[in-house]
N, C-alpha and C positions, 0 to 999 in steps of 0.2 A: 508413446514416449511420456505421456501424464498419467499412467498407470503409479508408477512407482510415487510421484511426487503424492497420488490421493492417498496411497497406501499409509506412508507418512502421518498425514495431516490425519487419517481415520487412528491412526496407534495414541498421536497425540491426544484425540476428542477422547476417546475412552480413557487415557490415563489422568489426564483435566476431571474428568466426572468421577474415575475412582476417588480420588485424590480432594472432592471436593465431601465426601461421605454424606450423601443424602441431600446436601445442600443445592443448589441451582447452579451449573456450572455452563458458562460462555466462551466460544471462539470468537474471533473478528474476520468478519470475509472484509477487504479493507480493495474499494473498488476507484480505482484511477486509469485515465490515458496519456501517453506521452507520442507527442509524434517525433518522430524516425527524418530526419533531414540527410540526404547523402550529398558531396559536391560535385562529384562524377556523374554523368548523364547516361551511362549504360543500362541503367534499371529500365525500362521501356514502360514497366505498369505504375510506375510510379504516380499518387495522384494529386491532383489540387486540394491543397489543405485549409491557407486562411484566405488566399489571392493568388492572384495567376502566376505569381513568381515563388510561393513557397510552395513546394512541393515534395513530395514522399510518402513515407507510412504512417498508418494512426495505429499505434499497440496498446491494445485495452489488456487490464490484467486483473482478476483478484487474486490479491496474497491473502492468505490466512494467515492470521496473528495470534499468538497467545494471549489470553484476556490477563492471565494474570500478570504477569509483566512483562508484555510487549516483545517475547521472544518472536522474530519473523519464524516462521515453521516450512510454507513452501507456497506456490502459486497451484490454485484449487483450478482458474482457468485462463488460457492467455487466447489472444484475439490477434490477427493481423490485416489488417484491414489496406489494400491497395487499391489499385483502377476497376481493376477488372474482379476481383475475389475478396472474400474473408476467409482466409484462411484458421480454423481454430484447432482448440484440442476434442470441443467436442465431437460425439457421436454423429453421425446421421446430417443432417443439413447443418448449415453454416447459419448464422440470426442475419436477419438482415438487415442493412448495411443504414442505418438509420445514424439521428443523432445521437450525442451519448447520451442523454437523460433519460430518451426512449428505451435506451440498449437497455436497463438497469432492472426492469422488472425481470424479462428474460433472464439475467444473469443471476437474477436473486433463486427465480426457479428451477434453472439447470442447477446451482449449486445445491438445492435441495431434492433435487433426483438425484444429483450425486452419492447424497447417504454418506455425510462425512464424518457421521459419530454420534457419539449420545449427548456432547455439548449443543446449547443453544446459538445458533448460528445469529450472529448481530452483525448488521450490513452497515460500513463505515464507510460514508461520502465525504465529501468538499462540497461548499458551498455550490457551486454549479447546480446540484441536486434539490434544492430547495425548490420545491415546488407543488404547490396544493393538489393540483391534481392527479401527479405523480404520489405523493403521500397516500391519497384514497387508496390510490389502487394497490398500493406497498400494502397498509391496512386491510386491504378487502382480503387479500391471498394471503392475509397472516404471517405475513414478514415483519420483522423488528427491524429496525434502521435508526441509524442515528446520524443526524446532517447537521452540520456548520451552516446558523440558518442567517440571511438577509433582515435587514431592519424592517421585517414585515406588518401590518393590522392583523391583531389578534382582538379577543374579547378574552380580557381578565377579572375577574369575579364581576360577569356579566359587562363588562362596558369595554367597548373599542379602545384602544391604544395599541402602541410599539413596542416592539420588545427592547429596545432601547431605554423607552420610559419606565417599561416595569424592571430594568435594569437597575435604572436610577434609582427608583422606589427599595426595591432590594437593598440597595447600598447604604440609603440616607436611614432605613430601618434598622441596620446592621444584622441583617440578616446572611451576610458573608461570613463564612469560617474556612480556616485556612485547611487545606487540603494536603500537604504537604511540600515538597522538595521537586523542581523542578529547574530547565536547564532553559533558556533563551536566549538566541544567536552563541552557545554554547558558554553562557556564563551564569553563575547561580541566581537561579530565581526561586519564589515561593508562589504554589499553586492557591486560589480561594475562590471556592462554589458557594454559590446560591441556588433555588431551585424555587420554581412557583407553577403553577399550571394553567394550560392556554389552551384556548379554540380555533382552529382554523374554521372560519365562517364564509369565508366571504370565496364568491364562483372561480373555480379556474378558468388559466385563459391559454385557449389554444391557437397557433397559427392556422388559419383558411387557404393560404397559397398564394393567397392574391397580394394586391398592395395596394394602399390607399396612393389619393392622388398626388400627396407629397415623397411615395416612392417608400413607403413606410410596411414593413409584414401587417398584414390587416391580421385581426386577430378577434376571436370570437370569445365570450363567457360560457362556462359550462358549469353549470348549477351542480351545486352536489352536499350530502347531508357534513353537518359540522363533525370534527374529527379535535378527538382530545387530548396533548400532549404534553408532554415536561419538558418544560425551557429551563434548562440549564446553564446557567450562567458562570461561565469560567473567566478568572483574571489572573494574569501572570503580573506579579507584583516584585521590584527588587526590596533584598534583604535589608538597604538604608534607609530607613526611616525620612518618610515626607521624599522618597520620590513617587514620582510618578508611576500609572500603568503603563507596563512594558504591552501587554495585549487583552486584546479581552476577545471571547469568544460567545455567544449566542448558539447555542448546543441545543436541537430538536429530536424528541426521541418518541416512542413507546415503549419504549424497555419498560417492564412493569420491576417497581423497587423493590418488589421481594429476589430479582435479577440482580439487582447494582442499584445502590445509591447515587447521591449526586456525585460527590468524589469519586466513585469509581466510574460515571460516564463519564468525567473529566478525562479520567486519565488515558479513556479508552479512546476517544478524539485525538489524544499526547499523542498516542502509539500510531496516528492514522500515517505520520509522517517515514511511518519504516517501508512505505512503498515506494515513497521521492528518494530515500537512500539506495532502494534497490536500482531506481530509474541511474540515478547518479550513479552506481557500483558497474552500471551495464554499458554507459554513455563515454564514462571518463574514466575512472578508476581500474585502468589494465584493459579492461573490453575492448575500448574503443567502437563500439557500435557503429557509428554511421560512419564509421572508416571502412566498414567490411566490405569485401568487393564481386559478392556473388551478384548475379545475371538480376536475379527478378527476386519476387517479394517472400515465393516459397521455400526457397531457397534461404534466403534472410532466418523463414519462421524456423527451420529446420533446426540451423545452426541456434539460433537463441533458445528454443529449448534445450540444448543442451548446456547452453549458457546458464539457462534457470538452475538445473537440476543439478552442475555445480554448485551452484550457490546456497540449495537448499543443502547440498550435504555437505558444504562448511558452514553455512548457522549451526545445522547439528555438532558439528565438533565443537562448534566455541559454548554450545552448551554445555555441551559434557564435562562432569568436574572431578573424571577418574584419574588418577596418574598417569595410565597410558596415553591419556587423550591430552594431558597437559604437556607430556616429555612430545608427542608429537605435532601437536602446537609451536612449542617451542623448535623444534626442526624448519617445520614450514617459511618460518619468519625467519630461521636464521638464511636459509635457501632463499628466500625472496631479497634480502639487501635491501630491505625497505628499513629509511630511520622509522622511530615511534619514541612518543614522549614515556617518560618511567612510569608516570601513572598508568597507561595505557599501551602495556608493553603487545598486544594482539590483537589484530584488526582485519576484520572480514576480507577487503583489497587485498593487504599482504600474506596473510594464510593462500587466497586463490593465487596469487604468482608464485610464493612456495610451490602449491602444487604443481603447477607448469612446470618449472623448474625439473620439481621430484622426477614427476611423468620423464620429462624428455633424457634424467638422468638413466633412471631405468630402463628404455629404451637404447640406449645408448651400451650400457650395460649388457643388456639382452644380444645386442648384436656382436660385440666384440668381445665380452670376458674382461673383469679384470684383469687380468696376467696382459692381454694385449694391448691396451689401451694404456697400462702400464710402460711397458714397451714403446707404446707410439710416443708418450712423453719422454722419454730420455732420450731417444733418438733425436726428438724435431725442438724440444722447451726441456731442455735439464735441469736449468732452472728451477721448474716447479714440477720435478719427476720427486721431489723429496717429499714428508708427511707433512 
């Protein structure tokens, strides 16, 4: 069933690389979990997620993103993780059932046996990720990654400090320049990168299993050689003069800048958010997901891929900027009866109820004939037997 969606994603890498002529050209494997809450107690494999009263699924997923402008493209691989199983789309065994920081190096490697094209694959986390040890080892296997990093100790042109402080530094140097045109909580902002270079020095620290005497994860240091990265420093600033920052972000990378500059890891962070839209598009947005009411978890996964692979093949049409693809755009939304503001007359949600809609009309179709269904209106609603 993830056949068709890598098919996709590999048509995409190659036409990104033609299209970049000789130049270095990047996808985003863009890697998040969302858990799965249901109210109904039929699921039996259901498991413990934060505490003894939540409970359900953990759906791990990477979407692949286009670097260039944050087109979603399709999910490279999905996870569903219940009591008893992880159900995935890969081959061969399931990864095991660890935490998610853990899962991450796996994920970065299956997607590169994948063979998903001649673009360079850059791996987009959330802060959760942040973490030295997990970095080496990203580094060691020749992974590029870019993380949302924690107010950590680095060493900057030799000396300990925060990345907070070389923040400050950045800013009171004016070495911030505006990166462009951005949106926060959906009202206009303007994006401004800095960029400096840092060493992670100092030992990772792993959990032992045990616990100290206050009931605390005892946790051990793991020495390891220093690792050298670009702190990128993103601020979302409004357009009004003397206000304040709307956000600012702390950006960890290897990407080498003959890849992407600072501006464009900024913006390649912007785009990490097109996976909370998908989570959103599956949870609330017509799905309704944890409304669904099959038995157990595989069941769940079956139905959501096909849920995905909806979705990937309406991103592609709102891609598309042929005529045919615009006159039936416009069908979908008129068939879905969803309002939409004028600026923003097409939207991934109502193009997918369109569809519904289409589907169940030509079904409909298929079984009776115009001519009869014709018929069955004048008989039973005259009313609206007319054009």
């Amino acid at each position: 069933m993830i056949e068709p969606l890598l098919a996709r994603i590999r048509a995409e890498s190659a036409a990104e690389a033609a299209a970049a002529k000789g130049r270095p050209a990047a996808q985003l494997a863009v890697h998040d979990w969302s858990t799965l809450h249901f109210a109904h107690d039929s699921k039996a494999d259901r498991m413990t997620l934060t505490h003894a009263s939540d409970v359900g699924y953990d759906l791990k997923t990477t979407l692949i993103v286009r670097a260039r402008d944050g087109e979603p493209i399709a999910p490279a691989e999905v996870a569903l993780r219940t009591a008893d199983a992880v159900h995935t789309t890969r081959a061969g065994d399931a990864p095991a059932p660890v935490c998610h920081i853990d899962q991450l190096l796996d994920a970065m490697n299956h997607a590169r046996d994948l063979d998903l094209g001649p673009a360079t694959l850059v791996h987009v986390v959330d802060r959760e990720a942040d973490s030295i040890g997990h970095w080496r080892a990203w580094a060691a296997a020749d992974h590029i990654a870019l993380v949302r990093g924690d107010d950590r100790r680095v060493l900057y042109g030799g000396v300990e400090t925060s990345l907070t402080a070389i923040a400050a530094e950045l800013k009171s140097c004016g070495r911030f320049r505006d990166a462009g045109a951005a949106k926060f909580h959906g009202r206009p902002a303007r994006r401004f990168v800095a960029e400096a270079e840092v060493v992670l020095h100092k030992p990772a620290k792993r959990n032992t299993g045990e616990k100290t005497a206050g009931g605390h994860k005892k946790k051990e240091e793991v020495p390891g050689p220093p690792l050298t990265l670009r702190l990128v420093v993103c601020e979302l600033r409004s357009d009004k003069p003397g206000s304040p920052t709307l956000a600012r972000w702390l950006l960890l990378t290897n990407a080498p800048p003959e890849l992407a500059d600072a501006a464009t890891i900024a913006e390649w962070y912007y785009f990490r958010w097109n996976i909370e839209d998908m989570h959103k598009l599956l949870k609330s947005a017509g799905w309704e997901l944890e409304g669904w009411l099959q038995r157990d978890g595989l069941k769940i996964f079956h139905k959501l891929l096909l849920a995905l692979a909806a979705c990937a093949s309406i991103w592609e049409l709102k891609r598309r900027n042929d005529g045919q693809a615009e006159e039936f755009r416009r069908l979908l939304m008129t068939l879905s009866g969803r309002q939409t503001k004028r600026a923003r007359p097409v939207t991934v949600s109502g193009l997918l109820a369109g569809l519904w809609v289409l589907q169940a009309s030509l079904g409909s179709l298929a079984r009776y004939g115009p001519g009869q269904l014709q018929a069955m209106l004048e008989a039973n609603l005259p009313l609206f037997a007319g054009p």
